[in-house]
C-alpha positions as CSV (number, residue, x, y, z in Angstrom):
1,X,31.2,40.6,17.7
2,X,32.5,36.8,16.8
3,X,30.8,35.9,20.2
4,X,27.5,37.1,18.6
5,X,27.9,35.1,15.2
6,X,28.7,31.7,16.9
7,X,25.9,32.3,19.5
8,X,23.6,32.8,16.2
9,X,25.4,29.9,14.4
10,X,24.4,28.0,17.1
11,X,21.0,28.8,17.3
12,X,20.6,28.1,13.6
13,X,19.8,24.1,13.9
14,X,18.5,21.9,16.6
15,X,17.4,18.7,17.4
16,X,14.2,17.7,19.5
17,X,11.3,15.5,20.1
18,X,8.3,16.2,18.4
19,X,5.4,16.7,21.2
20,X,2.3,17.3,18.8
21,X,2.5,17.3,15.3
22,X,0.0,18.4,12.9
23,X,-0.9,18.7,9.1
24,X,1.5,22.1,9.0
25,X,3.0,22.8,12.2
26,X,4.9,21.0,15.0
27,X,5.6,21.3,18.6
28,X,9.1,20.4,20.0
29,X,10.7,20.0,22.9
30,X,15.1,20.5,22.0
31,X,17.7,19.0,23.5
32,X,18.1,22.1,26.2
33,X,14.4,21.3,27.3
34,X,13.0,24.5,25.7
35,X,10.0,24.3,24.1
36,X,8.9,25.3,21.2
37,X,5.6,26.3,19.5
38,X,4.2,26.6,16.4
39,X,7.1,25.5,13.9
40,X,6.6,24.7,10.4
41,X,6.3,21.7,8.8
42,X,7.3,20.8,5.2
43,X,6.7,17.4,4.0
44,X,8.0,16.5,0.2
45,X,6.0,16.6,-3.2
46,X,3.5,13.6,-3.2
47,X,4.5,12.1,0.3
48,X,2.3,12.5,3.3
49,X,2.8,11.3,6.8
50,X,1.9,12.6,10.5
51,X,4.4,11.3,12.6
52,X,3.6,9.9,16.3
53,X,4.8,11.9,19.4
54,X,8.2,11.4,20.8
55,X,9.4,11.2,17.1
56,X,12.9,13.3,16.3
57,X,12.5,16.7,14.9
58,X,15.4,18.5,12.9
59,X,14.8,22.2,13.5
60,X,16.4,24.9,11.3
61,X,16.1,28.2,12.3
62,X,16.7,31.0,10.1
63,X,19.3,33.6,11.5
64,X,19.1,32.1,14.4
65,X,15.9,33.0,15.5
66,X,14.1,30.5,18.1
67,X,11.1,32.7,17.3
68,X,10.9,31.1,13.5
69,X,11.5,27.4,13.0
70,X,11.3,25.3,10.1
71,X,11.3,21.3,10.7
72,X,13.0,19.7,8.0
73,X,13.3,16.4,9.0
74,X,10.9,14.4,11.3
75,X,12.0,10.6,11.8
76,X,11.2,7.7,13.9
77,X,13.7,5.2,15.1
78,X,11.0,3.0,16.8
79,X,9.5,1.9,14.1
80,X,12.3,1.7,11.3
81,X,12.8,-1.1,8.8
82,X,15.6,-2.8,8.7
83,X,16.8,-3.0,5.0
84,X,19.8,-3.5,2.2
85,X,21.8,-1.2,1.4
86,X,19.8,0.3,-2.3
87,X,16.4,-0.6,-0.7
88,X,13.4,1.7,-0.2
89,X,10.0,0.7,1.8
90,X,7.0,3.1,3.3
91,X,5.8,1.9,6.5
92,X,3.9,2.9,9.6
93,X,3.8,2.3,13.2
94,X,1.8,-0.6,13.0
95,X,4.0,-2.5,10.8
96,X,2.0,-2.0,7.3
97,X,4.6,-1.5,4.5
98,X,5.5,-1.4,0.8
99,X,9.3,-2.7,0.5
100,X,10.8,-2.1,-2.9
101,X,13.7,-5.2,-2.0
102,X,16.7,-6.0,-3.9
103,X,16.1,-8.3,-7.0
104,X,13.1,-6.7,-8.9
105,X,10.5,-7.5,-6.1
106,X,8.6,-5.4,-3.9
107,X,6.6,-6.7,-1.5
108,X,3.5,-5.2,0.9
109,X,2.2,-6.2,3.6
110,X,-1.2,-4.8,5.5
111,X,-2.8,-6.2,8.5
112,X,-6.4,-6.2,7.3
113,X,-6.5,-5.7,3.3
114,X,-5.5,-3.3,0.1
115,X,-8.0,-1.6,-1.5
116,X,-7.1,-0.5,-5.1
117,X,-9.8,2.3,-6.3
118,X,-9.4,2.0,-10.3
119,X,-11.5,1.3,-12.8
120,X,-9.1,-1.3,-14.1
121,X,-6.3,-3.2,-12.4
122,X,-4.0,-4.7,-14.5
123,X,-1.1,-7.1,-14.7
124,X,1.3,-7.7,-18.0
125,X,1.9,-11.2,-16.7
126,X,0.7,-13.9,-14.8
127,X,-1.4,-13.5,-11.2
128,X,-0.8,-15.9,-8.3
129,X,-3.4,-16.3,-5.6
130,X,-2.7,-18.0,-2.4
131,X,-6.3,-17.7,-1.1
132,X,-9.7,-17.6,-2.4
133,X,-10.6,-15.8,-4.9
134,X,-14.0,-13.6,-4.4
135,X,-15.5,-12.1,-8.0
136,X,-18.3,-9.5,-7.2
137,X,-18.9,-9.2,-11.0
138,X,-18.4,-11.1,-14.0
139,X,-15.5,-12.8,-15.4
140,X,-14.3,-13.3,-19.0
141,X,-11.8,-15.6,-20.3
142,X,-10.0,-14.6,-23.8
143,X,-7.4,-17.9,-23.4
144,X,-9.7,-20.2,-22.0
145,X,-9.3,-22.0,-18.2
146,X,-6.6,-24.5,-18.2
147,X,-5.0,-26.4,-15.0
148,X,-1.7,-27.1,-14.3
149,X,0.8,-27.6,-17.0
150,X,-2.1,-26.8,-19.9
151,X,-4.3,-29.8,-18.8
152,X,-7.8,-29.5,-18.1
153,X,-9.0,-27.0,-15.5
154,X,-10.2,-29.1,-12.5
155,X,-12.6,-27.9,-9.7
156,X,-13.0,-29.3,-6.8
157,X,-15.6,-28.7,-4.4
158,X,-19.1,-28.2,-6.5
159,X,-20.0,-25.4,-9.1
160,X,-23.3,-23.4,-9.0
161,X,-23.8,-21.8,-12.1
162,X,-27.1,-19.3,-12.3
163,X,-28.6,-18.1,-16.0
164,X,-27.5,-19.7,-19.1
165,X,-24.6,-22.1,-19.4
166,X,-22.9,-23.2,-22.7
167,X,-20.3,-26.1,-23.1
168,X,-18.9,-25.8,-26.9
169,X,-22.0,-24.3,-28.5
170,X,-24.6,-26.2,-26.7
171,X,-26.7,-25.1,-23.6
172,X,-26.1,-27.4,-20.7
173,X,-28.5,-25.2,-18.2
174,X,-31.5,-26.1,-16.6
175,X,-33.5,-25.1,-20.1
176,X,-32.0,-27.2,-22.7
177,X,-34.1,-30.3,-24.2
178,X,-33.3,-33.0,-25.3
179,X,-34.9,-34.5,-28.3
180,X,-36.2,-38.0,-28.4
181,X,-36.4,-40.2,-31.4
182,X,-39.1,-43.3,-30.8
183,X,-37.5,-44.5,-27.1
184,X,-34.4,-42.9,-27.7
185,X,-32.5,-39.4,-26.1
186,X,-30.5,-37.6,-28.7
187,X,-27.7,-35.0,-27.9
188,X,-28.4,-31.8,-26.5
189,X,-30.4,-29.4,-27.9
């Protein structure tokens, strides 16, 4: 009889290498070489992933049953971050991540770009590009453009402006006049 419990004490968790894995159910291979078929897979609230075969599988098996099997943990040495103690990141195979890092920063990286899908993206406090800066619509100004330090924006390179243009109340575009007195050109109109 206590020969029958530890047997089934034994059979209640194993360890294995994930050989397919789905959306709900897994295939693994445990350490004994046994394969097993059709095990379920629970992933937590609000966190998605599909792991890549040859992962690790934790298997739990109720009663001991080989017939049932629950994965509860799937992980993937080859491709884990190396972090500080405290941190937390998401990351895939192909070394695309979010890092939440010591010090209030967080940090993510992806090999082509991020696409936001939001009606409005917004930041408390100040934005920092290192590259260009492509604006598909229009772009509005409540504090005006200032360069460095407060001074004077500066641009370098050219600036095509299309429509109207207005510098301090007065039309600079293509359609403003200017109206002459005798032989002489007065301010803009």
């Amino acid at each position: 009889m206590i020969g029958q419990i530890w047997t089934r004490l034994q059979l209640l968790f194993a360890q294995g290498v994930g050989l397919m894995i789905g959306a709900d159910k897994v295939q693994a291979r445990v350490l004994d070489e046994e394969p097993l078929h059709n095990l379920n897979r629970v992933e937590p609230y609000g966190y998605s992933y599909r792991p890549k075969p040859g992962c690790q599988t934790y298997l739990l098996f109720p009663s001991g049953d080989r017939s049932y099997g629950v994965a509860i943990v799937i992980g993937d040495k080859r491709y884990q971050m190396d972090l500080v103690e405290g941190e937390v990141a998401i990351h895939d195979d192909e070394e695309n991540w979010v890092h939440i890092k010591r010090g209030g920063i967080i940090e993510a990286k992806a090999a082509t770009k991020v696409i936001a899908d939001t009606p409005l993206f917004e930041t408390t406090q100040d934005a920092k590009i290192g590259g260009n800066l492509v604006v598909m619509g229009q772009t509005n100004s409540n504090g005006g453009y200032y360069g460095t330090d407060g001074g004077a924006a500066q641009m370098q390179g050219g600036l095509h402006v299309t429509n109207d243009f207005t510098v301090n109340g007065k039309n600079v575009s293509d359609s403003h006049t200017h109206p002459v007195a005798g032989s002489h050109t007065l301010g803009v109109d």
